[in-house]
Steps between C-alpha positions, in 0.01 A plus 500: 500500500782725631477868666667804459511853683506783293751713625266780677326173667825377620621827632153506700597142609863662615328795677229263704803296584698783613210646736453202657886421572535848695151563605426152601836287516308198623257471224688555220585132380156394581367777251760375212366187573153598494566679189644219295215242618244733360701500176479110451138558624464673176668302320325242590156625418591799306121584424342398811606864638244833448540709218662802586268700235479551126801510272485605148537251206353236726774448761438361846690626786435362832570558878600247774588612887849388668265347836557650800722793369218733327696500182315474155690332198390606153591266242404453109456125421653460076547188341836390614524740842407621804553895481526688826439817449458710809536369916362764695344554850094475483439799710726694294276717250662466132528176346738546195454150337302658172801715408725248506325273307804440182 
């Protein structure tokens, strides 16, 4: 199984990445690092992660947290891919993963 960012996801990605290199210079590679393990944590057990919540036609989207960096990674699991679809901060209060579901 591969993964993929949609582009709004990846652009989050950018953003997080961006805070953290001139808010927090010393923590940045350790988040990118972070970030990436929880990706092949989800690839490795792509359904062992909470749903995020109900998706018509009987899609699953899920959640995962980067550890240690209070990020949340929604991701749709299909049957050849990973899709990220939104990396945002957990205490920030809108979570746009359902409208960017393709």
């Amino acid at each position: 199984m591969t993964y993929r960012f949609l582009a709004p996801a990846r652009s989050d990605f950018d953003d997080a990445v961006d805070w953290f290199a001139s808010q927090q210079p010393a923590s940045v590679n350790n988040f990118i690092a972070e970030a990436y393990a929880t990706v092949q944590r989800m690839l490795a057990t792509p359904h062992g992660f909470p749903r995020a919540g109900r998706v018509a036609g009987g899609r699953q989207a899920r959640v995962s947290t980067v550890h240690r960096f209070g990020y949340l990674v929604y991701y749709e699991v299909t049957a050849t891919e990973l899709l990220i679809l939104c990396v945002v901060h957990s205490k920030r209060g809108s979570h746009p993963w359902r409208q960017r579901l393709p």
